[in-house]
TORBA-272793 format. One record per residue (C-alpha): x, z, y; residue in three letters; residue number from 0; chain. Coordinates in Angstrom, 3 decimals, always signed. Layout:
! residues N
<node u="X" w="Z" v="Y" aa="Ala" i="NUM" ch="A"/>
...
//
This chain:
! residues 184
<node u="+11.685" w="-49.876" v="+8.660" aa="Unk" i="0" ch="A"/>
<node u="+10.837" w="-51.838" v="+11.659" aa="Unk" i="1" ch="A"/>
<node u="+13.859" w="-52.857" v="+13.982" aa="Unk" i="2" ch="A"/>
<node u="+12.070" w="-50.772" v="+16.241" aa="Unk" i="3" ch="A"/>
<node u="+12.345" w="-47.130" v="+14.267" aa="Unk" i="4" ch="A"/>
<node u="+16.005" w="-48.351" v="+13.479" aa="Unk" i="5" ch="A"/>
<node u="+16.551" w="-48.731" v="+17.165" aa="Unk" i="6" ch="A"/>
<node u="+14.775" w="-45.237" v="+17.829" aa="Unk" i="7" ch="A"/>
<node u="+16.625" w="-43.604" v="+15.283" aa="Unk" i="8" ch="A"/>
<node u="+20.487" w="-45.129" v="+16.318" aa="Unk" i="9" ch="A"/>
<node u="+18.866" w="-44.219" v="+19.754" aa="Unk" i="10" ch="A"/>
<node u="+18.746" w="-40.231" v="+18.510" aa="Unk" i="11" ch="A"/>
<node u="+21.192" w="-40.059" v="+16.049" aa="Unk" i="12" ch="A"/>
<node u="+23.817" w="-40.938" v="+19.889" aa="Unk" i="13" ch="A"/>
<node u="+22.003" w="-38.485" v="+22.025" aa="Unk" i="14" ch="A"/>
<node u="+22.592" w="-35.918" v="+19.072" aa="Unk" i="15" ch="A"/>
<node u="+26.544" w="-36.864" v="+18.894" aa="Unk" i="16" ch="A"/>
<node u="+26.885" w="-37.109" v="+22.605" aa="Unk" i="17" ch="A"/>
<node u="+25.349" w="-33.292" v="+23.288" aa="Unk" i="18" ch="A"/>
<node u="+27.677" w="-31.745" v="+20.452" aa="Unk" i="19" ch="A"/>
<node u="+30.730" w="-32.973" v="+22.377" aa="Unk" i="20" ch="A"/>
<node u="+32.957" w="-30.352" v="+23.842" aa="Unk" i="21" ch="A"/>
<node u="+32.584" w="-30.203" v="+27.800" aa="Unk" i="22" ch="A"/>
<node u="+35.294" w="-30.329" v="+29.888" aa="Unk" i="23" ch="A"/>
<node u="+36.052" w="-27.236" v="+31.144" aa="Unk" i="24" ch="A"/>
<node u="+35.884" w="-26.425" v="+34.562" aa="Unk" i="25" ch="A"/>
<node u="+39.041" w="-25.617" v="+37.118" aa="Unk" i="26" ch="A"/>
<node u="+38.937" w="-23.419" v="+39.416" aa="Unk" i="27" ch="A"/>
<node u="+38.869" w="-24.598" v="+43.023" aa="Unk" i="28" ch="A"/>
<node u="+41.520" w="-22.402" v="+44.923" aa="Unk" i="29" ch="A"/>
<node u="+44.011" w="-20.777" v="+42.838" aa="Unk" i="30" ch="A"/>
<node u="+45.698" w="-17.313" v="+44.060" aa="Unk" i="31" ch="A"/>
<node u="+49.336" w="-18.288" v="+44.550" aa="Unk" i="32" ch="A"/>
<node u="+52.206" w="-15.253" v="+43.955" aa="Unk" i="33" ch="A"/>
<node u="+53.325" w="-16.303" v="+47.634" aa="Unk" i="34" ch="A"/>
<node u="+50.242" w="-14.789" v="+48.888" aa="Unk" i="35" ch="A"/>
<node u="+50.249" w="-11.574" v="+46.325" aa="Unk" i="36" ch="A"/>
<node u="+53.827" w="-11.176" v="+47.155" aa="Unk" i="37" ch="A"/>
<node u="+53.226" w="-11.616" v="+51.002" aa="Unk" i="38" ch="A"/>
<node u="+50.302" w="-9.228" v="+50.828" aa="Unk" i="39" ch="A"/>
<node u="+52.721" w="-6.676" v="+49.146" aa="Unk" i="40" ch="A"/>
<node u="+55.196" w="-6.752" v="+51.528" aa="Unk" i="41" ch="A"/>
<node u="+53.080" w="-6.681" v="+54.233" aa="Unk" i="42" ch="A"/>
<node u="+51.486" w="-3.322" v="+52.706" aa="Unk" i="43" ch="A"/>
<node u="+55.003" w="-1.922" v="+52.239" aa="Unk" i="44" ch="A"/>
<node u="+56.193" w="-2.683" v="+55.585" aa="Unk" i="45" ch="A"/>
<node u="+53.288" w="-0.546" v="+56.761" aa="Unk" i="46" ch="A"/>
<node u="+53.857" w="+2.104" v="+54.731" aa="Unk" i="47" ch="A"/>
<node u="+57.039" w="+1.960" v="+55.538" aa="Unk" i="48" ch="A"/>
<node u="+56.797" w="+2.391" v="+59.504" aa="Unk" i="49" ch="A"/>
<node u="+53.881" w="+4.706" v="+58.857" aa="Unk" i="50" ch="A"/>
<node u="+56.468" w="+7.215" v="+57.320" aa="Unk" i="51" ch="A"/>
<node u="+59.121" w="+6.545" v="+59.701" aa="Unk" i="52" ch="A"/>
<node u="+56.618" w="+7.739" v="+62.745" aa="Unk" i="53" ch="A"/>
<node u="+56.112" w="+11.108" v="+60.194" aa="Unk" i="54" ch="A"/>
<node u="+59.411" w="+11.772" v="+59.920" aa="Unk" i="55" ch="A"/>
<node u="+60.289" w="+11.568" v="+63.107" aa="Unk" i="56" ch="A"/>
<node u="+57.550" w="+14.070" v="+64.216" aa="Unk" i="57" ch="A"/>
<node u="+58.828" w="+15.929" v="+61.585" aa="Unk" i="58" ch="A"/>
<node u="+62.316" w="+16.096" v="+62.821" aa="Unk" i="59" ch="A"/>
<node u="+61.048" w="+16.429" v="+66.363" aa="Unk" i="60" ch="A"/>
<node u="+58.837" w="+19.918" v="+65.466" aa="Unk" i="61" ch="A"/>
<node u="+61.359" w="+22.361" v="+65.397" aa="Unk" i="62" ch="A"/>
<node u="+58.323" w="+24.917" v="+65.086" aa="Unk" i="63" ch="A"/>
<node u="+57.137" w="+24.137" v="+61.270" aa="Unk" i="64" ch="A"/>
<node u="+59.329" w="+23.500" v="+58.121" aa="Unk" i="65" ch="A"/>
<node u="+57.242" w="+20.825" v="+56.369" aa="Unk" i="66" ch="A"/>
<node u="+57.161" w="+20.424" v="+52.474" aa="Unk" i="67" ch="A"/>
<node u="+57.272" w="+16.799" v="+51.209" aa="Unk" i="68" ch="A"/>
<node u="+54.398" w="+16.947" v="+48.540" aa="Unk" i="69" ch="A"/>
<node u="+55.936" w="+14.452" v="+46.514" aa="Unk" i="70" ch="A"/>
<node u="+52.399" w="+13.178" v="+46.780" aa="Unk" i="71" ch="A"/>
<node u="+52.570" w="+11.059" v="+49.403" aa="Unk" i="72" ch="A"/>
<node u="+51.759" w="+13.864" v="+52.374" aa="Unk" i="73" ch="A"/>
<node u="+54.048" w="+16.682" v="+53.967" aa="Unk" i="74" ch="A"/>
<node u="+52.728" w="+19.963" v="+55.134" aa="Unk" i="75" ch="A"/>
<node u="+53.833" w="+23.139" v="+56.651" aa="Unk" i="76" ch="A"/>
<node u="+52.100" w="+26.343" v="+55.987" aa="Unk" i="77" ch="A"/>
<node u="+50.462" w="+27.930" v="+60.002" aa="Unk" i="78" ch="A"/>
<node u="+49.653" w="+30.928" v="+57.724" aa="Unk" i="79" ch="A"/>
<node u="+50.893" w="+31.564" v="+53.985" aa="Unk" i="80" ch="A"/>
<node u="+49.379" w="+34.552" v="+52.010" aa="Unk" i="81" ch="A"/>
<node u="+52.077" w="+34.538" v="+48.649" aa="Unk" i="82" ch="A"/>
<node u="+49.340" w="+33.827" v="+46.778" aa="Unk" i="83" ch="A"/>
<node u="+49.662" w="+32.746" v="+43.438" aa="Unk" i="84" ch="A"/>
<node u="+46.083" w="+31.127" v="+42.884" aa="Unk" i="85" ch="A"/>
<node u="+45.494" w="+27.671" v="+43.520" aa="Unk" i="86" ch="A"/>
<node u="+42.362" w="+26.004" v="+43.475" aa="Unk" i="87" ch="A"/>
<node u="+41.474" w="+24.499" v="+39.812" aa="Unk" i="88" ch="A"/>
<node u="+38.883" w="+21.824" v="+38.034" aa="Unk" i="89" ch="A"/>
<node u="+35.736" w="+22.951" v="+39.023" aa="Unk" i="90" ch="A"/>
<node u="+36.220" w="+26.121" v="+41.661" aa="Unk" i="91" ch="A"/>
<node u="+34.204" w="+25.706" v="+44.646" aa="Unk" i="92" ch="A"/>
<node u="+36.283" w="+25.820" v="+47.670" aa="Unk" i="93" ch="A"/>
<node u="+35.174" w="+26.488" v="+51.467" aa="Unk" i="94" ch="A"/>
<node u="+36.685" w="+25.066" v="+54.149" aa="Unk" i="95" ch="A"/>
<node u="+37.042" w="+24.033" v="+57.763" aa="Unk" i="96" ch="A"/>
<node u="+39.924" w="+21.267" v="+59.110" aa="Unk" i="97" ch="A"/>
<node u="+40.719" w="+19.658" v="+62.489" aa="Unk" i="98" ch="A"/>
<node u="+41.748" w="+15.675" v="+62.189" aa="Unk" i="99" ch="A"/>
<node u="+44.632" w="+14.777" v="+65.024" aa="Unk" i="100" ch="A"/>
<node u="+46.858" w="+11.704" v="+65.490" aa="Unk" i="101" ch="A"/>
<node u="+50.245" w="+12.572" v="+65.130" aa="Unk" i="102" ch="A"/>
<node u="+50.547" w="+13.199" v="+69.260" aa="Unk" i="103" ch="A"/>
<node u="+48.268" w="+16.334" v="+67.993" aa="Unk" i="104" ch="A"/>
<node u="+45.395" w="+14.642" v="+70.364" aa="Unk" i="105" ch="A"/>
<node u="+42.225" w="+15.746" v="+68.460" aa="Unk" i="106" ch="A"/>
<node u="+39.877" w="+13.294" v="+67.327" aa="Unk" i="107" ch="A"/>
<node u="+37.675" w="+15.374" v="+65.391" aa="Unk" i="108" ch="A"/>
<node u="+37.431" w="+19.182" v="+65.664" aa="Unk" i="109" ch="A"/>
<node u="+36.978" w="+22.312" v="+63.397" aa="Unk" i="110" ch="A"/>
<node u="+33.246" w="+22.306" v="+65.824" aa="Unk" i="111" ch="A"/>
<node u="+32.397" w="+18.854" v="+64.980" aa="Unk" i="112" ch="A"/>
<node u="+33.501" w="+19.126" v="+61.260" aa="Unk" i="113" ch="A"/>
<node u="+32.226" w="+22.071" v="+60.366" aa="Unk" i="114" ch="A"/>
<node u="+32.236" w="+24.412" v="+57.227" aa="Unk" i="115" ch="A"/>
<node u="+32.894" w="+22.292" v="+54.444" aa="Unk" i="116" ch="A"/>
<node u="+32.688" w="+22.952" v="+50.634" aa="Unk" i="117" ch="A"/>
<node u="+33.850" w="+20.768" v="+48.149" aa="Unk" i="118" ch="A"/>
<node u="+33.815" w="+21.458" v="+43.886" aa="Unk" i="119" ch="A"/>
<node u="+37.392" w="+20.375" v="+43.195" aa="Unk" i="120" ch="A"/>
<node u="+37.845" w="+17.052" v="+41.389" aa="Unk" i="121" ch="A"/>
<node u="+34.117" w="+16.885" v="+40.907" aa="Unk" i="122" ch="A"/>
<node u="+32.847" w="+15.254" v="+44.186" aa="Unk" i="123" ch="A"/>
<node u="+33.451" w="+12.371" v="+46.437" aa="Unk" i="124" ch="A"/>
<node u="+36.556" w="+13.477" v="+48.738" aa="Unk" i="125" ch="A"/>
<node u="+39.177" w="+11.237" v="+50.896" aa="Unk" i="126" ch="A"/>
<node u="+42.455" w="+11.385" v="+48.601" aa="Unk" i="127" ch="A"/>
<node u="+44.354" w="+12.909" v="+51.174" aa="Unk" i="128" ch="A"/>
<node u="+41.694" w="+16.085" v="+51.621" aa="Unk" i="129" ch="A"/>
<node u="+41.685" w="+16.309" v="+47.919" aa="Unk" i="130" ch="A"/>
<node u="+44.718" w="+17.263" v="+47.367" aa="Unk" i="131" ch="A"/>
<node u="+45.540" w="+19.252" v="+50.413" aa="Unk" i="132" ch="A"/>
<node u="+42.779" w="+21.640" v="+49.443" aa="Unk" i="133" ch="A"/>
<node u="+44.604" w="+22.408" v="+46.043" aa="Unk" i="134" ch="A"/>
<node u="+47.680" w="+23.092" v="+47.890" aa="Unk" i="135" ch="A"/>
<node u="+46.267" w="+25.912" v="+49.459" aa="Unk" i="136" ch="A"/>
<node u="+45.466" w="+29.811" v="+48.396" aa="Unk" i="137" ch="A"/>
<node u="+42.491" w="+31.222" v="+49.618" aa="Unk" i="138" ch="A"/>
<node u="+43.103" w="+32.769" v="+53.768" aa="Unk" i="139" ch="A"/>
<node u="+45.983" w="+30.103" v="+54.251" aa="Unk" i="140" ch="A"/>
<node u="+46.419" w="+27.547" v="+56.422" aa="Unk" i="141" ch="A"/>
<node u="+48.313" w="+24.393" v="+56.965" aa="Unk" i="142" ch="A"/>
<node u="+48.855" w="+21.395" v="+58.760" aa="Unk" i="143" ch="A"/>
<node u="+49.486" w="+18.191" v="+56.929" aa="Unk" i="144" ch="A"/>
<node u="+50.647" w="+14.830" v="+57.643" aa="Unk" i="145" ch="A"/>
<node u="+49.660" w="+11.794" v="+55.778" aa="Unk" i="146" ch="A"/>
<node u="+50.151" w="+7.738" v="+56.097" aa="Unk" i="147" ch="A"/>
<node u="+46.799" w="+6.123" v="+56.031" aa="Unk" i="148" ch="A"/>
<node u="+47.134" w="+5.235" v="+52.842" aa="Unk" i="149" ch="A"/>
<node u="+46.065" w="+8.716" v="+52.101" aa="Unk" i="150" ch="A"/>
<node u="+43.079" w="+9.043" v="+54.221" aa="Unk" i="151" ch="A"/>
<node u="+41.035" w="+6.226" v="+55.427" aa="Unk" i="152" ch="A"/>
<node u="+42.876" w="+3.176" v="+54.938" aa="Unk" i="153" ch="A"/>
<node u="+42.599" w="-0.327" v="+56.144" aa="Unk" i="154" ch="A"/>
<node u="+39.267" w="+0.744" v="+57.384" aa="Unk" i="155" ch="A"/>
<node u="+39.362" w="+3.666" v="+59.608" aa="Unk" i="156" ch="A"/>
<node u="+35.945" w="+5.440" v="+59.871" aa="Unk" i="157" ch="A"/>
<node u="+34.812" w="+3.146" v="+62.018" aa="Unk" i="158" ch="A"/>
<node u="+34.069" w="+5.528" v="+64.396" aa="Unk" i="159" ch="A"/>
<node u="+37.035" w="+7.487" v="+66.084" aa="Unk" i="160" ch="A"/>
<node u="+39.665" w="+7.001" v="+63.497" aa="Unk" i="161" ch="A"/>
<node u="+41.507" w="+3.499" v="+63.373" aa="Unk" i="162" ch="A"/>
<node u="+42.513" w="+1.389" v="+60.930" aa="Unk" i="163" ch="A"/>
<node u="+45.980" w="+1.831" v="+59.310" aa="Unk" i="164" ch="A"/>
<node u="+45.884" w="+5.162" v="+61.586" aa="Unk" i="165" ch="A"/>
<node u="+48.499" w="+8.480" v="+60.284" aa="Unk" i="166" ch="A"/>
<node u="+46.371" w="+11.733" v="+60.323" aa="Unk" i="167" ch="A"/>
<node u="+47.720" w="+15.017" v="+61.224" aa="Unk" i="168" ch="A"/>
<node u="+45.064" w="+17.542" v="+59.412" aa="Unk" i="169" ch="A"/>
<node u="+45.247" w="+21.216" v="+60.438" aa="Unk" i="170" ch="A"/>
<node u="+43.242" w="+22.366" v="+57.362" aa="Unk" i="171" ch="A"/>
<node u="+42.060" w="+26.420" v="+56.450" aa="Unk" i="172" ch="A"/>
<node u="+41.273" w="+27.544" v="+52.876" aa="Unk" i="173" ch="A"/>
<node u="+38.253" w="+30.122" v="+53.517" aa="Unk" i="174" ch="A"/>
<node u="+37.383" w="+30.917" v="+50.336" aa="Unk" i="175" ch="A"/>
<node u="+37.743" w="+30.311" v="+46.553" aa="Unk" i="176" ch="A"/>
<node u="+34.514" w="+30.308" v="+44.055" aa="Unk" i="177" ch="A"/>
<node u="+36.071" w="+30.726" v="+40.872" aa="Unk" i="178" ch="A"/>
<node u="+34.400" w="+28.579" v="+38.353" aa="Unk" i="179" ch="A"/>
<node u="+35.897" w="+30.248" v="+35.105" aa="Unk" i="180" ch="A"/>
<node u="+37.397" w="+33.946" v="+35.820" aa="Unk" i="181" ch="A"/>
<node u="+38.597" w="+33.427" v="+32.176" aa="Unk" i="182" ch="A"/>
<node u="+41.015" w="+30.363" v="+32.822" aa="Unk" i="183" ch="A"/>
//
């Protein structure tokens, strides 16, 4: 072999050698510290916090209603209560019609602008707080609830009349009660 091929063939036999070498792996440019989790946390809770504060003392102001803590996050307090047993289940189709209010009872949106409403329980797209108010309620009763905004809209308001981080007071009718299974 020509000193020539020998020099060709060292010249391969390194590029082969050098591309099987592991590559350094890569850091990350901005790590997420616990500081900023934890500070993110706390600022969440502190909002929650004076969120429920503001309910309970509306609560404790309205000596008109006797509210029920839901234990899921919301109170209520039946306007009209029928005794009835039957709750809305998986699948029923439920009509409705609500009012949203800030928790001075100014409206922001009304049963007008709202509408009629109809909603397949636990099968459709539905703000967590309307969810489960509408399986609290028997067909013909009413209620108002009061939920944090962690319930409703959030951080993000619906960018139209409802603000950020904003407590809802929802005055909320059951009409009626589509029974998806009169087996169950």
């Amino acid at each position: 072999m020509t000193k020539v091929c020998r020099a060709f063939l060292l010249l391969i036999v390194a590029i082969f050698f050098a591309a099987c070498s592991s590559p350094e792996p890569r850091h990350p440019i901005s790590r997420k510290t616990h500081e900023s989790i934890d500070a993110s946390i706390a600022l969440r809770t502190s909002i929650n916090q004076s969120e429920i504060e503001a309910i309970n003392q509306l609560i404790a102001k309205d000596s008109t209603q006797t509210y029920i803590n839901s234990n899921k996050g919301f109170w209520y307090a039946y306007k009209v209560d029928n005794n009835n047993d039957y709750k809305p289940k998986f699948g029923d189709l439920v009509e409705y019609i609500y009012q949203i209010e800030d928790l001075d009872s100014k409206i922001i949106y009304s049963f007008d602008e709202i509408g009629v409403r109809t909603y397949a329980i636990d099968q459709q797209d539905l703000e967590e707080g309307l969810r489960e108010a509408v399986k609290t309620l028997s067909e013909g009763e009413e209620a108002i609830f009061l939920f944090p905004s962690f319930k409703m809209h959030s951080f993000g308001g619906d960018r139209k009349k409802i603000r950020p981080l904003q407590s809802l007071k929802i005055v909320l009718k059951l009409l009626k009660i589509n029974i998806k299974n009169e087996n169950s």
